[in-house]
PDB file of N, CA, C and O in Angstrom:
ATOM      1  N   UNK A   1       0.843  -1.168   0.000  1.00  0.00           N
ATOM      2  CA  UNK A   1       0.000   0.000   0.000  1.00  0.00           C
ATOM      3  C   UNK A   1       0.894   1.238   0.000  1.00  0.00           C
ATOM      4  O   UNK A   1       1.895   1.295   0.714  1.00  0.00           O
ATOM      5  N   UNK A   2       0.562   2.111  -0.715  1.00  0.00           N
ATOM      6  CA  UNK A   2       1.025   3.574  -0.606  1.00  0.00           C
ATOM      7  C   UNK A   2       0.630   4.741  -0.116  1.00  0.00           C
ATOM      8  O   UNK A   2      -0.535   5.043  -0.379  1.00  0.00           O
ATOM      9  N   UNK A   3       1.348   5.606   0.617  1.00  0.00           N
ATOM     10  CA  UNK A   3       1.116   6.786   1.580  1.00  0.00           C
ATOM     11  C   UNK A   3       1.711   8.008   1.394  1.00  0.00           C
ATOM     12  O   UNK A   3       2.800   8.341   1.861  1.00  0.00           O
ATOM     13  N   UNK A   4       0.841   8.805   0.573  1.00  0.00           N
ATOM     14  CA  UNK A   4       1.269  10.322   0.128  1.00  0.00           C
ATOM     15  C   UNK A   4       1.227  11.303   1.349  1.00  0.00           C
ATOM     16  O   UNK A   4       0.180  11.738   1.828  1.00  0.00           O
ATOM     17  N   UNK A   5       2.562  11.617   1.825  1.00  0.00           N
ATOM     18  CA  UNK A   5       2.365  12.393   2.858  1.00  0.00           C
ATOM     19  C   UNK A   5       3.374  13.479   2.502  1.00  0.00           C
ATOM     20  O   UNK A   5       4.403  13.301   1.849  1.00  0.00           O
ATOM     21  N   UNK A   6       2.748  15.137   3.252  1.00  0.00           N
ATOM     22  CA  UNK A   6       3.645  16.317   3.221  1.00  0.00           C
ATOM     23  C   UNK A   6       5.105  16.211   3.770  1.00  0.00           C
ATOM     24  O   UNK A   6       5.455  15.354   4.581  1.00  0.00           O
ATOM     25  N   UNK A   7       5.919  17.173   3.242  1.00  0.00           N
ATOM     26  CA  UNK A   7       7.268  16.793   4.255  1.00  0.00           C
ATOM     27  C   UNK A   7       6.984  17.559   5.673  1.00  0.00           C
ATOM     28  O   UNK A   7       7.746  17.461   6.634  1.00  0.00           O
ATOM     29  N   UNK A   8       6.259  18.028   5.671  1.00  0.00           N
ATOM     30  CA  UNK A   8       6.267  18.876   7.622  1.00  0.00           C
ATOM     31  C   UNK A   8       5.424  18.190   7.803  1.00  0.00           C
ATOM     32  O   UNK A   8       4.866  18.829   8.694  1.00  0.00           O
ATOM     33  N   UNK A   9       4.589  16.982   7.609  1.00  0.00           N
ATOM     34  CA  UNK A   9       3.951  16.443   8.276  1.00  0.00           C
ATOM     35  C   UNK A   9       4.667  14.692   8.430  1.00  0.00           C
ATOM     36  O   UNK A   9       4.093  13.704   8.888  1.00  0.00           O
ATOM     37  N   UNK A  10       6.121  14.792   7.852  1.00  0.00           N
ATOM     38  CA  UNK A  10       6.740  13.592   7.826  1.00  0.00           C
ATOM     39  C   UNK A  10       7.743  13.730   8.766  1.00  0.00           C
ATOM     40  O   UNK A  10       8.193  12.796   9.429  1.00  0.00           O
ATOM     41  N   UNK A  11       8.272  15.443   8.865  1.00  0.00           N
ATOM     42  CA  UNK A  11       9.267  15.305   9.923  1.00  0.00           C
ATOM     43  C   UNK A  11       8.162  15.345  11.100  1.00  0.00           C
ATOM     44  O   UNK A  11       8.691  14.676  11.988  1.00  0.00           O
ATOM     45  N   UNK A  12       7.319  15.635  11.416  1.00  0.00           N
ATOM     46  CA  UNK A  12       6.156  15.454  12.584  1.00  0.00           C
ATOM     47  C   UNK A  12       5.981  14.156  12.580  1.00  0.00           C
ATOM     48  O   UNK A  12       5.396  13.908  13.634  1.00  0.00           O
ATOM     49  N   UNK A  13       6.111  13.432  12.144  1.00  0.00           N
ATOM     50  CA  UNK A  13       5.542  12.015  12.446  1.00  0.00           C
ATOM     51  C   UNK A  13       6.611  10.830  11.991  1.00  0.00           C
ATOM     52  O   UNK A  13       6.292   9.646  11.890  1.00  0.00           O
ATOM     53  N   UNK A  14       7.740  11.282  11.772  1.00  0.00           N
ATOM     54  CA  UNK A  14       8.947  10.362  11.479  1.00  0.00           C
ATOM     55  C   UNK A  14       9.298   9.026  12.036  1.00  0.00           C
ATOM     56  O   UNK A  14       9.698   8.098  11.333  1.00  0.00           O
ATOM     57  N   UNK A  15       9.125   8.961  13.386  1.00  0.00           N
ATOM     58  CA  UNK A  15       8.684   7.742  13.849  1.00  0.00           C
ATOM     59  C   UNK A  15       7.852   6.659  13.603  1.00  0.00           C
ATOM     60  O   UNK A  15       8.223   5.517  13.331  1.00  0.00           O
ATOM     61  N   UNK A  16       6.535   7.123  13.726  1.00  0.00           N
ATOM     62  CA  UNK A  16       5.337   6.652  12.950  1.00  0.00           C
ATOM     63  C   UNK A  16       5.382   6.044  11.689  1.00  0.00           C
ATOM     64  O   UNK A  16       4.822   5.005  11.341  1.00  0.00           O
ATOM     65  N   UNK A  17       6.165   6.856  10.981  1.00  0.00           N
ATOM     66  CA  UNK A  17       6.576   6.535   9.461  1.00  0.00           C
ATOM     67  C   UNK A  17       7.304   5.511   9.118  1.00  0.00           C
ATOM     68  O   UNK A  17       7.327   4.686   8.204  1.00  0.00           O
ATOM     69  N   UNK A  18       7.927   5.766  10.115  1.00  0.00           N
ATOM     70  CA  UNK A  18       9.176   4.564   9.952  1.00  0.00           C
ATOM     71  C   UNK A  18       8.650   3.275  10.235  1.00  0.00           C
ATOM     72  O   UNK A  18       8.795   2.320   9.472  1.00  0.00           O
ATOM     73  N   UNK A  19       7.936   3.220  11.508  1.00  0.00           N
ATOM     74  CA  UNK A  19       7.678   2.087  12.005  1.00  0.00           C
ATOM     75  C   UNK A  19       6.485   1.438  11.131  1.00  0.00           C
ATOM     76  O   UNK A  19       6.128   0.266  11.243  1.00  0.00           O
ATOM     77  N   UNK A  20       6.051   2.170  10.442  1.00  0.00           N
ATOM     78  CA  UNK A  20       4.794   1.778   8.847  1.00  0.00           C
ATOM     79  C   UNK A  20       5.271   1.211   8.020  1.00  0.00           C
ATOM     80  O   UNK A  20       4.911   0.116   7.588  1.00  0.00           O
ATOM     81  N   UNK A  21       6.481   2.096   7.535  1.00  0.00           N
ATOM     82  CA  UNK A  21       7.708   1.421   6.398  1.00  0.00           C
ATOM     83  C   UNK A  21       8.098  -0.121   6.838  1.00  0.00           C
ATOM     84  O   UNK A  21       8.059  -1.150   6.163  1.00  0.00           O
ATOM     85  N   UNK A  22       8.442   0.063   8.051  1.00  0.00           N
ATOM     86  CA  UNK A  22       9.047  -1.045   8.237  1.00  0.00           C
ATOM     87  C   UNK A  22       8.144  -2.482   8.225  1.00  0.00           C
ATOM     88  O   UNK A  22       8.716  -3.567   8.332  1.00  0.00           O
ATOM     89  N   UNK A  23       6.747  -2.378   8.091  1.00  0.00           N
ATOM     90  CA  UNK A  23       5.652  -3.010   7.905  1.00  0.00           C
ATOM     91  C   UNK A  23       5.663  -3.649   6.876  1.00  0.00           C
ATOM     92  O   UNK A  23       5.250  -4.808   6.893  1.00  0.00           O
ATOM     93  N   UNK A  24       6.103  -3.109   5.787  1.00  0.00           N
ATOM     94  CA  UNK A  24       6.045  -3.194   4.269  1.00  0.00           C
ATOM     95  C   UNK A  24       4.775  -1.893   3.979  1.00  0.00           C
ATOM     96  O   UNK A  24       4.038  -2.282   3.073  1.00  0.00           O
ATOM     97  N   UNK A  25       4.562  -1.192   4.243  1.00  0.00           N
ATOM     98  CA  UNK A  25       3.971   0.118   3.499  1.00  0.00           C
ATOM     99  C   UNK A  25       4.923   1.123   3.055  1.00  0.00           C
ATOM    100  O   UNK A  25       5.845   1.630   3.694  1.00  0.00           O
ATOM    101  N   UNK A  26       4.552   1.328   1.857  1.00  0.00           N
ATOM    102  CA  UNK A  26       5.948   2.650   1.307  1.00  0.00           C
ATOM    103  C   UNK A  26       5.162   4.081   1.263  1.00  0.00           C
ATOM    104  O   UNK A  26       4.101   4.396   0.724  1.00  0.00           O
ATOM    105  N   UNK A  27       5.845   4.621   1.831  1.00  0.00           N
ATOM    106  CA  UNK A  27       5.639   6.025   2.463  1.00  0.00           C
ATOM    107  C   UNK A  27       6.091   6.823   0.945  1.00  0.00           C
ATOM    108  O   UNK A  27       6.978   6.279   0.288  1.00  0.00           O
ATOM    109  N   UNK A  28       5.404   8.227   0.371  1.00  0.00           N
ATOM    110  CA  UNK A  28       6.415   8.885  -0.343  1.00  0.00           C
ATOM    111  C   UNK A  28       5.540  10.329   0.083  1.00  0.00           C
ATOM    112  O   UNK A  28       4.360  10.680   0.069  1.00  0.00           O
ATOM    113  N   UNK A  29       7.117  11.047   0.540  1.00  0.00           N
ATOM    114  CA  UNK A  29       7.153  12.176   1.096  1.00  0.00           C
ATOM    115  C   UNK A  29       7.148  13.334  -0.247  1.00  0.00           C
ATOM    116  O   UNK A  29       7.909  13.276  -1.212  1.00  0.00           O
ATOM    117  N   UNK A  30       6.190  14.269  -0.039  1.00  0.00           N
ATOM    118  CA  UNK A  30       5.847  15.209  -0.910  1.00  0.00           C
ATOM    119  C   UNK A  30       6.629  16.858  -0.541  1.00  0.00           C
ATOM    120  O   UNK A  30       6.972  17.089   0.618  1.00  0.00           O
ATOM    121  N   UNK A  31       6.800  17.685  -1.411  1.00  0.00           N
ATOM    122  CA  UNK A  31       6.687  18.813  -1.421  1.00  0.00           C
ATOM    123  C   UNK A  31       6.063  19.585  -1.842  1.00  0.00           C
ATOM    124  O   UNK A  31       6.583  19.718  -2.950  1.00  0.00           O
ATOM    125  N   UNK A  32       5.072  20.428  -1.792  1.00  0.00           N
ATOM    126  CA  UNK A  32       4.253  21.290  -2.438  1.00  0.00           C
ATOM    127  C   UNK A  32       3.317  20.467  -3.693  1.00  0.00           C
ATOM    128  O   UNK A  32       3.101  20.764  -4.868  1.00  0.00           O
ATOM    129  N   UNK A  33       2.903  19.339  -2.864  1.00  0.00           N
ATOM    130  CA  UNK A  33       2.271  18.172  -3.831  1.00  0.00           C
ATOM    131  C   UNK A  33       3.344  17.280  -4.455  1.00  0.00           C
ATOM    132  O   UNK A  33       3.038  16.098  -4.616  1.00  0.00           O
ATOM    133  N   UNK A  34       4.587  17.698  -4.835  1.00  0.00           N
ATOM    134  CA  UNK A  34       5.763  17.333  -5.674  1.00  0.00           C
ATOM    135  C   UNK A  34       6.116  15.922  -4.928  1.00  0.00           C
ATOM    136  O   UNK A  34       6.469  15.841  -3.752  1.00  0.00           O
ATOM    137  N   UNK A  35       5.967  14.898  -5.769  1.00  0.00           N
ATOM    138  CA  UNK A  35       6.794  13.640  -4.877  1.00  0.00           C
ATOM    139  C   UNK A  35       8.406  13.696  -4.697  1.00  0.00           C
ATOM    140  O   UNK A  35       9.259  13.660  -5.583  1.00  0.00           O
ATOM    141  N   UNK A  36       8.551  13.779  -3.495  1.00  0.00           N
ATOM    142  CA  UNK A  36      10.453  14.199  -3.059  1.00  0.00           C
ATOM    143  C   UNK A  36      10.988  12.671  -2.701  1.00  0.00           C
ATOM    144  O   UNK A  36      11.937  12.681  -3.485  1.00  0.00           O
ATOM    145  N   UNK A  37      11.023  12.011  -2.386  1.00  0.00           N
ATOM    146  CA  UNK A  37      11.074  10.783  -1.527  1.00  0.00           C
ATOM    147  C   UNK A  37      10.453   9.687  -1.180  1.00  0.00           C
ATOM    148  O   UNK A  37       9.311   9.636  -0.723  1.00  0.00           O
ATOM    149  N   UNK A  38      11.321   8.600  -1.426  1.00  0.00           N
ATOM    150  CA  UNK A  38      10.584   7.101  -0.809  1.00  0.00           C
ATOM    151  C   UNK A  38      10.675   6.647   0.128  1.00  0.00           C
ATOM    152  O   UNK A  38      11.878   6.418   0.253  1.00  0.00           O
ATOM    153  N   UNK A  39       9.952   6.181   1.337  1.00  0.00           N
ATOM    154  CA  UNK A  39      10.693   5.671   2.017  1.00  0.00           C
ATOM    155  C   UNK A  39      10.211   4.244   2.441  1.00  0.00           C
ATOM    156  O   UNK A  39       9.141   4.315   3.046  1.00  0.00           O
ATOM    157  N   UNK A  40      10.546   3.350   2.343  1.00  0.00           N
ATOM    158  CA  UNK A  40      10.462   1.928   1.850  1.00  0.00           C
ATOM    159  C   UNK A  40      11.542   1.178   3.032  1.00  0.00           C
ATOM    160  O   UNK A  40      12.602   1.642   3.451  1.00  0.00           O
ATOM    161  N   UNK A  41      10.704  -0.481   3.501  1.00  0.00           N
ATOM    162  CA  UNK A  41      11.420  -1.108   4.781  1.00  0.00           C
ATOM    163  C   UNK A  41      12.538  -1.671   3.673  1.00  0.00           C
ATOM    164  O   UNK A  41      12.276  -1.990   2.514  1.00  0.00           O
ATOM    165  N   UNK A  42      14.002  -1.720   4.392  1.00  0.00           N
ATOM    166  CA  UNK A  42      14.953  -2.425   4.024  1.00  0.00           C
ATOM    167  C   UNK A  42      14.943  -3.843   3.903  1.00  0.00           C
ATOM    168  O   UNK A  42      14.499  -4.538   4.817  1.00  0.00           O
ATOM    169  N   UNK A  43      15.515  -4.457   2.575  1.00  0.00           N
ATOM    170  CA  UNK A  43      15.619  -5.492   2.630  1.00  0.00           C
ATOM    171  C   UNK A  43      16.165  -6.709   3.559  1.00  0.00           C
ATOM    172  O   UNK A  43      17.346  -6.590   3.885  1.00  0.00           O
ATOM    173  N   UNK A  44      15.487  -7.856   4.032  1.00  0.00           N
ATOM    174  CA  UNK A  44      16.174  -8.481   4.925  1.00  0.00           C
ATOM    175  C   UNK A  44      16.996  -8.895   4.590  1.00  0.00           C
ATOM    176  O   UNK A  44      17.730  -9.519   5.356  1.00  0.00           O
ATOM    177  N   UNK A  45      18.968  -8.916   6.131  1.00  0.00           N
ATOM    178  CA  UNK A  45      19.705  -9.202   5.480  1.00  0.00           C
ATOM    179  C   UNK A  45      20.328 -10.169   5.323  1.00  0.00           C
ATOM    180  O   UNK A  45      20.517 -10.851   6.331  1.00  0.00           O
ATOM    181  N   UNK A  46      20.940 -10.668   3.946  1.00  0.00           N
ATOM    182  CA  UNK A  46      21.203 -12.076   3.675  1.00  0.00           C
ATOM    183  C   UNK A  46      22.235 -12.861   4.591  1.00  0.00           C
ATOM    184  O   UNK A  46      23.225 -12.245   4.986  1.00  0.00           O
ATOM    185  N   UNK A  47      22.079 -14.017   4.903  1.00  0.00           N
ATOM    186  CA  UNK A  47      22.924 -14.232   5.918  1.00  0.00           C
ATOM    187  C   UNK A  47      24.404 -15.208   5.336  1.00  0.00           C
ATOM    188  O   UNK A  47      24.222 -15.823   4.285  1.00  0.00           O
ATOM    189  N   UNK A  48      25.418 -15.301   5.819  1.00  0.00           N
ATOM    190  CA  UNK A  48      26.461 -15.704   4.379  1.00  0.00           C
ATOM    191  C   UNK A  48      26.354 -16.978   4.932  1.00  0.00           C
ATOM    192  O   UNK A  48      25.916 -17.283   6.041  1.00  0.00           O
ATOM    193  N   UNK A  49      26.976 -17.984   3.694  1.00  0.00           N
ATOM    194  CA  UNK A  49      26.639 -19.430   3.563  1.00  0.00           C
ATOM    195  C   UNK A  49      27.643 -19.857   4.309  1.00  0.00           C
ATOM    196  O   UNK A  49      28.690 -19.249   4.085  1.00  0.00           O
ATOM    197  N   UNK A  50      27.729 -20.997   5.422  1.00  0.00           N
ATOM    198  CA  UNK A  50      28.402 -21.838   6.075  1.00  0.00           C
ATOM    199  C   UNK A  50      29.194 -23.226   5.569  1.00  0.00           C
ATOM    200  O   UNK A  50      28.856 -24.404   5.682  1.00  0.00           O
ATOM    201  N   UNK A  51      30.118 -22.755   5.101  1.00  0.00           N
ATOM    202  CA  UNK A  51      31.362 -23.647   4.399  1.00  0.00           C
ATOM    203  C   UNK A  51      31.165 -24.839   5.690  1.00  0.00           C
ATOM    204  O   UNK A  51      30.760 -24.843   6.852  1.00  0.00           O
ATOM    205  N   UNK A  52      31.639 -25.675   4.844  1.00  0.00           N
ATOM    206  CA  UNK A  52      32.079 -26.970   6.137  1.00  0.00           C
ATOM    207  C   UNK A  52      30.577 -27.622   6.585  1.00  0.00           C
ATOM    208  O   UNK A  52      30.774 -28.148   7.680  1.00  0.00           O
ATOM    209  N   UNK A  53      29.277 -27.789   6.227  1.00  0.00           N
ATOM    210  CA  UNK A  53      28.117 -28.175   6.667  1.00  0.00           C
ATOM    211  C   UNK A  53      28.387 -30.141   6.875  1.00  0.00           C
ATOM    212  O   UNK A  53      28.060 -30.908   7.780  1.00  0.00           O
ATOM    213  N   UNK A  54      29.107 -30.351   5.583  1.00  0.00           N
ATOM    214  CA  UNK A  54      28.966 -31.657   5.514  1.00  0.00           C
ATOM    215  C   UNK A  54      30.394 -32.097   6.268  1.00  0.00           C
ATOM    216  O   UNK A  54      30.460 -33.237   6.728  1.00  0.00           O
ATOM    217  N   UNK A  55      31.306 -31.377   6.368  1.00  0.00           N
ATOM    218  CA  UNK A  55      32.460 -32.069   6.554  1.00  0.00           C
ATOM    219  C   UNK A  55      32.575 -33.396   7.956  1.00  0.00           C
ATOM    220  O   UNK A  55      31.973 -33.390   9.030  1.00  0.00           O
ATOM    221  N   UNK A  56      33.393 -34.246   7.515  1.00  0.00           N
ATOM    222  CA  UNK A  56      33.137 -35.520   8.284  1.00  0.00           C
ATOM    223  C   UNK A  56      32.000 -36.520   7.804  1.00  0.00           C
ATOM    224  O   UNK A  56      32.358 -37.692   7.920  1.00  0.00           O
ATOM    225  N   UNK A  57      30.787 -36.362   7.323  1.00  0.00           N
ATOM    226  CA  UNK A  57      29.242 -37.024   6.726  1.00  0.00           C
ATOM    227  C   UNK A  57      29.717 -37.531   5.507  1.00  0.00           C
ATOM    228  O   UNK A  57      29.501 -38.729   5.328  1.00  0.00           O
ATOM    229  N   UNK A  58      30.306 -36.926   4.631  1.00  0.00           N
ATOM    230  CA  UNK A  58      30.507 -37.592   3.395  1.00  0.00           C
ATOM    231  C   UNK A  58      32.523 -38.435   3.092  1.00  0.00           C
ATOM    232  O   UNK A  58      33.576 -38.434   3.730  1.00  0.00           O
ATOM    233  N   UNK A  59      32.205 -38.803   2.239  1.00  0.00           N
ATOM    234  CA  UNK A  59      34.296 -39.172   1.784  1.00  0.00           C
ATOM    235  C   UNK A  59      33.988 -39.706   0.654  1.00  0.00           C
ATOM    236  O   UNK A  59      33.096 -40.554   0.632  1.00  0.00           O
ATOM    237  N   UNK A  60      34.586 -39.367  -0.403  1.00  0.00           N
ATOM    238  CA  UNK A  60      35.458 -39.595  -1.330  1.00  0.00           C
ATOM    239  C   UNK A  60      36.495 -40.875  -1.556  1.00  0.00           C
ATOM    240  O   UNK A  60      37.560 -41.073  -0.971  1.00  0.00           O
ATOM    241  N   UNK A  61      35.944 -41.572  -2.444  1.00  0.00           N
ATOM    242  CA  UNK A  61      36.926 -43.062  -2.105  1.00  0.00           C
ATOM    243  C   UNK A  61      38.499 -42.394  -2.460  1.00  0.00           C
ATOM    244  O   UNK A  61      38.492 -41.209  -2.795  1.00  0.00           O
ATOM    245  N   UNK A  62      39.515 -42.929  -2.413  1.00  0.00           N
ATOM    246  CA  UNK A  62      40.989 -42.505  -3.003  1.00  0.00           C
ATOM    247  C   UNK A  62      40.926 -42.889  -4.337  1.00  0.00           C
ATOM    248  O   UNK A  62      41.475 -42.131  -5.136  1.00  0.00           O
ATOM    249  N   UNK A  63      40.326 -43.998  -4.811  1.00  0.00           N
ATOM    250  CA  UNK A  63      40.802 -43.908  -6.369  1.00  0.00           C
ATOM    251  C   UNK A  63      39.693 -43.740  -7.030  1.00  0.00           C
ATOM    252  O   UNK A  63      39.321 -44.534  -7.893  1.00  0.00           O
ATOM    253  N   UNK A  64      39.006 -42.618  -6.670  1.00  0.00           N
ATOM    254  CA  UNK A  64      37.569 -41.562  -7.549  1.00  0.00           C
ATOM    255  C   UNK A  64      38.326 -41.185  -8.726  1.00  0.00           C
ATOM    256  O   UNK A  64      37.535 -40.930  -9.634  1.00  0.00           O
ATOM    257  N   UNK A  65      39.755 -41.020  -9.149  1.00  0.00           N
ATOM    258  CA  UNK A  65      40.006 -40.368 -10.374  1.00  0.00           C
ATOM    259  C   UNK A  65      40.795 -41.171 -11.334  1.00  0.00           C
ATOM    260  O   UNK A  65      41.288 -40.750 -12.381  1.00  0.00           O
ATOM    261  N   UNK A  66      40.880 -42.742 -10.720  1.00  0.00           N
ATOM    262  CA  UNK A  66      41.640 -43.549 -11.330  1.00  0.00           C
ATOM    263  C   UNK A  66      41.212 -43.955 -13.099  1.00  0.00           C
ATOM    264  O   UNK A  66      40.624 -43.057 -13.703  1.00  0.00           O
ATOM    265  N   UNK A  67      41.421 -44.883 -13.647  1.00  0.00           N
ATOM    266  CA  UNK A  67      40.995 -44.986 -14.604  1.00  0.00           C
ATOM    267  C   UNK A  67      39.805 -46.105 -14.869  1.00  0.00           C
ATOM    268  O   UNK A  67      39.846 -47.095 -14.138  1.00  0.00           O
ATOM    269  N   UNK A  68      38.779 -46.031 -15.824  1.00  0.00           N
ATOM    270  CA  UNK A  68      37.944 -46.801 -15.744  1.00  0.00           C
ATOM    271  C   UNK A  68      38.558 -48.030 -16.291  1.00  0.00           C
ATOM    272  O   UNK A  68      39.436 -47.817 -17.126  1.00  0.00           O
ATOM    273  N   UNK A  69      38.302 -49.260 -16.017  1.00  0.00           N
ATOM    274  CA  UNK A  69      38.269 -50.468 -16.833  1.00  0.00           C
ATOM    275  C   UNK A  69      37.902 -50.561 -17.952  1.00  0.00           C
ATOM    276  O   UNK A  69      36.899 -49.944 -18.311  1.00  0.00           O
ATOM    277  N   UNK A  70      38.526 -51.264 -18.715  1.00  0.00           N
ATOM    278  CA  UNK A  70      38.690 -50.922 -20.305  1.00  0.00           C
ATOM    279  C   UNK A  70      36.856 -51.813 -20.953  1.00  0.00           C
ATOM    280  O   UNK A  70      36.239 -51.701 -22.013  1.00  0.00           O
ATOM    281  N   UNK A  71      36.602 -52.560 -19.769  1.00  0.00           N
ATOM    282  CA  UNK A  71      35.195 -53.582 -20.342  1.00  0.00           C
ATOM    283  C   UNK A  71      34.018 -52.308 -19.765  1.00  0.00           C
ATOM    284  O   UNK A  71      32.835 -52.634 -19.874  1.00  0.00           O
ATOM    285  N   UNK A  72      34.285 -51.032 -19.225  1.00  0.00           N
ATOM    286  CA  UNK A  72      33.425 -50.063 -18.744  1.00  0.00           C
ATOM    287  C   UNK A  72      33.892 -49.025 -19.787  1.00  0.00           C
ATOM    288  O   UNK A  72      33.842 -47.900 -19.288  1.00  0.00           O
ATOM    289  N   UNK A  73      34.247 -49.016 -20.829  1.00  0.00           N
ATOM    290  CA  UNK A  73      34.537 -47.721 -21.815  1.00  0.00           C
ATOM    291  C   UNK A  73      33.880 -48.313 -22.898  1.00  0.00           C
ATOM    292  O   UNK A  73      33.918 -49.469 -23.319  1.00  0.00           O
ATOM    293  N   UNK A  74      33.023 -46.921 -23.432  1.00  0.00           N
ATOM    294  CA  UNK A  74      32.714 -47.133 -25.100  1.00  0.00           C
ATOM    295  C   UNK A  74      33.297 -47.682 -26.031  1.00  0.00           C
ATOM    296  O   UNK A  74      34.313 -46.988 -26.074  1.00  0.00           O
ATOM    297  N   UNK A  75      33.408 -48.416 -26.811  1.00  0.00           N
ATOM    298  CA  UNK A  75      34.306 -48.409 -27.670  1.00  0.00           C
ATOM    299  C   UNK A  75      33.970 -47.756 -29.064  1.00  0.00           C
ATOM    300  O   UNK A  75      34.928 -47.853 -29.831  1.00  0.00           O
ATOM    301  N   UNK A  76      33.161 -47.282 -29.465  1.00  0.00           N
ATOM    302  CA  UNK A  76      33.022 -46.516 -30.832  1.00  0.00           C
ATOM    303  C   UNK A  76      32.112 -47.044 -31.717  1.00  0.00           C
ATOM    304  O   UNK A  76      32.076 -46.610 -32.869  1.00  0.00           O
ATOM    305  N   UNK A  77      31.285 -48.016 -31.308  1.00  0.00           N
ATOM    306  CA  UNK A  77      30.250 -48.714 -31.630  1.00  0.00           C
ATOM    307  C   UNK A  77      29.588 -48.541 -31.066  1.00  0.00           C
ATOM    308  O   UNK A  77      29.643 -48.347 -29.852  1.00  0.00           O
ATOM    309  N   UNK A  78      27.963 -48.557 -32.356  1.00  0.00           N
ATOM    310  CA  UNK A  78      26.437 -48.121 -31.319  1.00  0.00           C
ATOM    311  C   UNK A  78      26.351 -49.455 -30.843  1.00  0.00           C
ATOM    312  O   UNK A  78      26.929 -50.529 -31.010  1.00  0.00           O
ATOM    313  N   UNK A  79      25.287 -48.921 -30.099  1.00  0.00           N
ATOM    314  CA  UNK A  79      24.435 -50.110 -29.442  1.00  0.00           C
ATOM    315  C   UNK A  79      23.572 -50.676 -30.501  1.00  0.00           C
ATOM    316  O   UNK A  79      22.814 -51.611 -30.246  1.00  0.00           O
TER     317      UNK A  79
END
């Protein structure tokens, strides 16, 4: 929802305003009818990702990069 309000009636009630914004209602502060300003709740903030979640839970055999067996490779013939 949107809220056209004067600027002397925004520094009068700045609190109020804020605590509306912060609702999710966007406030826009006028001058002489003129729209001057938005004032809109801040986005919530992202929280950073936690490296290491799995460590210890999973493993990797040692020879994951070895070579496949030659009876497990294509050979260049369809099916």
């Amino acid at each position: 929802m949107r809220t056209a309000i004067n600027i002397h009636e925004a520094k009068t009630h700045l609190s109020r305003l804020v605590e509306q914004a912060s609702t999710g209602e966007e406030i826009i502060i006028a001058k002489a009818g003129k729209p001057m300003a938005r004032l809109v709740p801040l986005a919530p903030a992202v929280k950073p990702k936690k490296l290491g979640l799995l460590q210890g839970k999973i493993g990797i055999a040692a020879d994951f990069d070895a070579p496949l067996p030659a009876d497990f490779l294509l050979t260049g013939s369809k099916p």
